[in-house]
N, C-alpha and C positions, 0 to 999 in steps of 0.2 A: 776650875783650872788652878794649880798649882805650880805656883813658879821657885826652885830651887835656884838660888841666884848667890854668885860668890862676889866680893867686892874689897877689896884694897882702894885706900886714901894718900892723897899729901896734904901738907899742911907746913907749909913755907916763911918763914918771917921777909925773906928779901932783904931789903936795904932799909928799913923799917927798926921802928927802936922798939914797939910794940906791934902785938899780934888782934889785928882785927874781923880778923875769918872764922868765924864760926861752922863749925859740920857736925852733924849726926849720922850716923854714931861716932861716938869721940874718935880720932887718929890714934890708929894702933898700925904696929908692921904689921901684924898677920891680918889674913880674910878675915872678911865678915861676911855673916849671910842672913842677913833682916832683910825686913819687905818695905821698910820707910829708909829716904834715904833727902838730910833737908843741908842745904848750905848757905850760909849769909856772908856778905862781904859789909862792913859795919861802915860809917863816915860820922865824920860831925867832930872830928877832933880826936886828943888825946882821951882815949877810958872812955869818952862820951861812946864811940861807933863800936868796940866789944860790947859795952854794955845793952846796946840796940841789938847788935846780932848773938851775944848769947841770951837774951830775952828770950827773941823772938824764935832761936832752935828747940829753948829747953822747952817753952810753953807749947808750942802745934806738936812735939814727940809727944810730949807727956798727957795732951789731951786727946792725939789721935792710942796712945795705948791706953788710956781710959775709959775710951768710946767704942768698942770695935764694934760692928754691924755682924749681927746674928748670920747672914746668908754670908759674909764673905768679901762683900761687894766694897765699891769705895768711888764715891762720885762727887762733884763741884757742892754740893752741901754739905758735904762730912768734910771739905778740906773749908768752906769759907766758915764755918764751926770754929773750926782748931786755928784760923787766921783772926776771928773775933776775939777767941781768948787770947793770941796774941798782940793784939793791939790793946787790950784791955790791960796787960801785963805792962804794955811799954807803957801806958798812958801813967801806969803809977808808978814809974819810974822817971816821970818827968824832971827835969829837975828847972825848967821852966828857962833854960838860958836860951836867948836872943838866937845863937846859931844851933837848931832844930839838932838831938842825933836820930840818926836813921840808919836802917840796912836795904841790901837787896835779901832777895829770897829767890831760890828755887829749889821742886819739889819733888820729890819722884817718887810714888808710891803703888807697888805691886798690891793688885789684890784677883780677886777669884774670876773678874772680867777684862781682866788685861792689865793695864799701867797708865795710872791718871798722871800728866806733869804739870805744873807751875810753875810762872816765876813773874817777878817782879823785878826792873833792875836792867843791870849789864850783865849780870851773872849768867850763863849759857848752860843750855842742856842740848847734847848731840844725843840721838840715836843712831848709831851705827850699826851696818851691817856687816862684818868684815870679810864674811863669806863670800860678799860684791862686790867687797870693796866700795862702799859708797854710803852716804848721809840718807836715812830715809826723813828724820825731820833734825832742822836746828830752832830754836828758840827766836824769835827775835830782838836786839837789844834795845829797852827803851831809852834810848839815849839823842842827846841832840843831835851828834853828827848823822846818824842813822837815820831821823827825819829828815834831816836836809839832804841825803843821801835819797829818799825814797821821792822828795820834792823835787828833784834832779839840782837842785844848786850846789851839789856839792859830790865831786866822785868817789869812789872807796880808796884810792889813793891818795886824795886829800886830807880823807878823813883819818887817815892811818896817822899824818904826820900833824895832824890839827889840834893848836894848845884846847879846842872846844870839847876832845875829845872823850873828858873823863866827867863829863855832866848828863844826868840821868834825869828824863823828866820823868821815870816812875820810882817812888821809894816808900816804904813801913816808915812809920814816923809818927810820935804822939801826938794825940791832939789833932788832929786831921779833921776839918770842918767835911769834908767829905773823904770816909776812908780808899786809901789805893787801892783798886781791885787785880787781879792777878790776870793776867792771857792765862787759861789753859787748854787742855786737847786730852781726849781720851786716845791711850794708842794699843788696837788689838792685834795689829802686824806684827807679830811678835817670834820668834825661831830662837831655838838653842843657840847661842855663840852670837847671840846679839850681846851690842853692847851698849850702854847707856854711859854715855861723858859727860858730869857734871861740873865745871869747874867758876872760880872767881873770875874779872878781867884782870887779875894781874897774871891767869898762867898763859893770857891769851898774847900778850906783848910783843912776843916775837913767834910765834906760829899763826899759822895760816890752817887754815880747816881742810886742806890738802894734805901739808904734815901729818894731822893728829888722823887722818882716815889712812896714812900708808904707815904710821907706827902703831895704830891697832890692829890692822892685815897682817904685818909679818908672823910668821911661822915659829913665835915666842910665846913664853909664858907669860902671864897677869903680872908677875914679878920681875919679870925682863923690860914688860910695856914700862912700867910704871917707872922703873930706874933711867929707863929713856927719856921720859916727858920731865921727870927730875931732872934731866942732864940737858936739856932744852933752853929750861928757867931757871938756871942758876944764875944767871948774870941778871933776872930779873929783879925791880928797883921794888914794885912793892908786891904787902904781903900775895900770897898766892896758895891756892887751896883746890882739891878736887876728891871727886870721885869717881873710880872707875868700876864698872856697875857690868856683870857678865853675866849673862844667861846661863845657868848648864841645863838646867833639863828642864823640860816644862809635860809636865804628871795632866793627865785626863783620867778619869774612870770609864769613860767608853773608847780610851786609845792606850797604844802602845806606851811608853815613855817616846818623846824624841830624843835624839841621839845629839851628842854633842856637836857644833858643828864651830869650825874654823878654829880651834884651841891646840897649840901644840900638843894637850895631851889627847886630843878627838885623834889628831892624824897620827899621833904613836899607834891608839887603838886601830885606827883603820889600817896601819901599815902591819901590825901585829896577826890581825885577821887576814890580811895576803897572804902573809908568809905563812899561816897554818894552815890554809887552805893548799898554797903550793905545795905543802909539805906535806898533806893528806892527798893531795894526787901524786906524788910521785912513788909515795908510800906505795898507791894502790895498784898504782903500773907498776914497780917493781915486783910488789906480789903475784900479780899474773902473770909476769913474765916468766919471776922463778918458777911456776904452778906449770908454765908449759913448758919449759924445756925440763922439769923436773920429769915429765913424761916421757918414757918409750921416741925418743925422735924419728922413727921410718915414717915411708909417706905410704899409703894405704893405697889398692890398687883396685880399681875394679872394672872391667870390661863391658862397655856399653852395650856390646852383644846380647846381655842380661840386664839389659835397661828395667827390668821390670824390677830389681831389687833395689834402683839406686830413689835416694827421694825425687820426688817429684820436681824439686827445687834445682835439680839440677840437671833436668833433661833440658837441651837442646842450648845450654850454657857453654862457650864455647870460647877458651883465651889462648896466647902466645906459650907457651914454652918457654925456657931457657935449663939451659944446663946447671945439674944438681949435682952436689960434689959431698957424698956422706950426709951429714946435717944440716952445711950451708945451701941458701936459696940463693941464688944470684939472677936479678934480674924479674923472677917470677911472679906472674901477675895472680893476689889470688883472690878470689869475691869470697865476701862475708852473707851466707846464707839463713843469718838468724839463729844460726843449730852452737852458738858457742864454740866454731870450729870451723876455720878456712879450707875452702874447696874450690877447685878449679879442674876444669876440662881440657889436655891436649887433644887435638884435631891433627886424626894420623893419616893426612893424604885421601880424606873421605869429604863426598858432598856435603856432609852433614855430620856433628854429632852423635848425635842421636843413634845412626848407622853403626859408626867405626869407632867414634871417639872414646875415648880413656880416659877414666874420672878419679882422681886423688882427692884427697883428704891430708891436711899436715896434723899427728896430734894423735891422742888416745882417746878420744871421746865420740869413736862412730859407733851406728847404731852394729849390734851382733849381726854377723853374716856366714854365709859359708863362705865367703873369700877370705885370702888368708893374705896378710902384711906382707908385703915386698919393700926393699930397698931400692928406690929408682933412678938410677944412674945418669940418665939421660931421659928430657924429651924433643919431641921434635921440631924446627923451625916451621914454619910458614906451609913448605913445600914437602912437610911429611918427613923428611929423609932423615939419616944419621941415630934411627930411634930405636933404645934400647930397654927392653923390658921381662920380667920375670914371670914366673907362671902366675896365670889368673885362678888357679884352682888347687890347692894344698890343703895340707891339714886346718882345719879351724883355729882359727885363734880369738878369743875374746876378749873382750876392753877389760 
């Protein structure tokens, strides 16, 4: 499997004198479209918490594009790999002070079996569907309030306004008598126009996981979203950082491509393909329309008397009348017999069809007869009467 994935970042100072958020690949305006995608929110002071989160991004990139797996693949030993040589990195960077630096981590990386994630921290990863509208996984945050949230001592309302609430019991950090291990999850529910949200807790401040699943649904660009979630956290106090992580197409060797799905430019395409499709049908009814009036318009005549010449489709086929005025039909009921050509039977005051009845044809495409084309002026109602007709026997005329 193959996943083409596009992805725009922010990357926020806040209210902050320094920048302690780290991401991979570096904040750029434009997409990006790699398969590794890693974020740290840094702590432990001034310079000390960069220094922990740019460690610990440049070492797991730099060791996961060192190492790739021959098949493709990418599973919880090739990330606790590139997390060893990331504490290995911090650990000599120790600089041995009293208060510890550290980061959080979270990980997202595409490979040939789906999307492995990680994280360490308060730092969050949404998977979003926007196509549903809806969260199919969030992350959980290792943080205190979150435990006592899940211990029930404490409700998510509380926790929102609780000074407990910026204390993480999981974090990267030198020296670790036993190293933090990471929650992960392999995720293979995977569709075009999925999205993957990975950001710090400072862009989470003032949004609610409601918000951020009805400002990825809307009917906007990657560049639209992302100017939104910027316009969200601007009044936000610290640093704040993300990535927005979009499926487009996800490539098989024994499938189609899938098709984009929930992306303003998905429903341009889908809207683009109505309209050419409308516009190839109306195309094709107006060419058969002109194709038949471009034809001879009399109605053809022929006298059930000599039911032996008419097709077989139309014996004993038997409809209303109404009055014909040159080339308009007003009224006329006509059955489509399969022959590329409308045909109907007036019933002229006879038991039956078959007997008495009068069999038209609209159009130049009846089979050669000895009957010869009339104009028919008139047929008859219900009751036979008022019915006026031309000879059934003239010179030949051929289609």
């Amino acid at each position: 499997m193959v996943y083409k994935i596009t992805a725009l970042s922010i990357y926020e100072l806040g209210k902050r004198s320094n920048q302690e958020d780290s991401i991979f690949p570096e904040y750029s305006p434009e997409p990006t479209n790699g398969d590794l995608f890693i974020l740290c929110d840094g702590m432990g002071g001034h310079a000390a918490g960069e220094v922990a989160s740019q460690t610990v991004c440049e070492t797991m990139s730099t060791y996961i594009a060192e190492h790739p797996r021959e098949d493709g693949l990418f599973d919880v030993s090739d990330f606790n790999a590139a997390l060893d040589a990331a504490y290995a990195a911090l650990d000599a960077k120790d600089t041995e002070d009293e208060k510890k630096m550290g980061t959080t981590l979270t990980f997202v990386k595409f490979h040939a079996g789906g999307c492995f994630i990680a994280h360490i921290g308060d730092s969050r990863i949404y998977h979003i569907r926007s196509s549903e509208h809806r969260i199919l996984h969030v992350t959980r945050d290792h943080s205190l309030v979150n435990d006592l949230i899940k211990l029930g001592e404490m409700t998510p309302e509380e926790a929102k306004a609780s000074r407990q609430k910026n204390i993480i019991t999981r974090a990267i950090q030198p020296h670790q008598e036993a190293r933090t291990k990471a929650d992960y999850k392999e995720i293979t529910d995977l569709k075009a126009g999925d999205y993957f949200y990975m950001c710090s807790d400072g862009m989470l401040e003032q949004a609610e996981d409601e918000e951020i699943v009805n400002i990825l649904s809307l009917p906007k660009t990657d560049s639209e979203k992302i100017k939104i979630l910027k316009g969200a956290t601007k009044d936000n106090k610290d640093n704040h950082s993300a990535h927005l992580i979009r499926i487009v197409e996800i490539l098989d060797e024994d499938k189609e491509p899938e098709p984009v799905a929930n992306s303003i430019s998905g429903q341009k395409m889908k809207k683009t393909r109505h309209f050419l499709f409308f516009l190839f049908a109306l195309l094709t009814v107006c060419f058969a329309v002109h194709s038949a009036f471009a034809q001879d318009k009399t109605l053809a005549y022929y006298n059930s008397h000599e039911s032996e010449l008419l097709p077989d489709a139309l014996k004993g086929k038997a409809v209303r009348c109404s009055e014909l005025s040159g080339e308009e039909e007003n009224g006329h009921e006509w059955v489509d017999l399969g022959l590329s050509v409308k045909w109907a039977t007036c019933n002229v005051g006879a038991s039956s069809p078959s007997e008495y009845g009068n069999y038209y044809a609209w159009g130049k495409t009846l089979p050669k007869s000895d009957y010869s084309w009339s104009t028919l002026r008139y047929c008859s109602d219900d009751s036979g009467d008022s019915f006026t007709k031309y000879n059934t026997k003239s010179d030949r005329k051929d289609n």
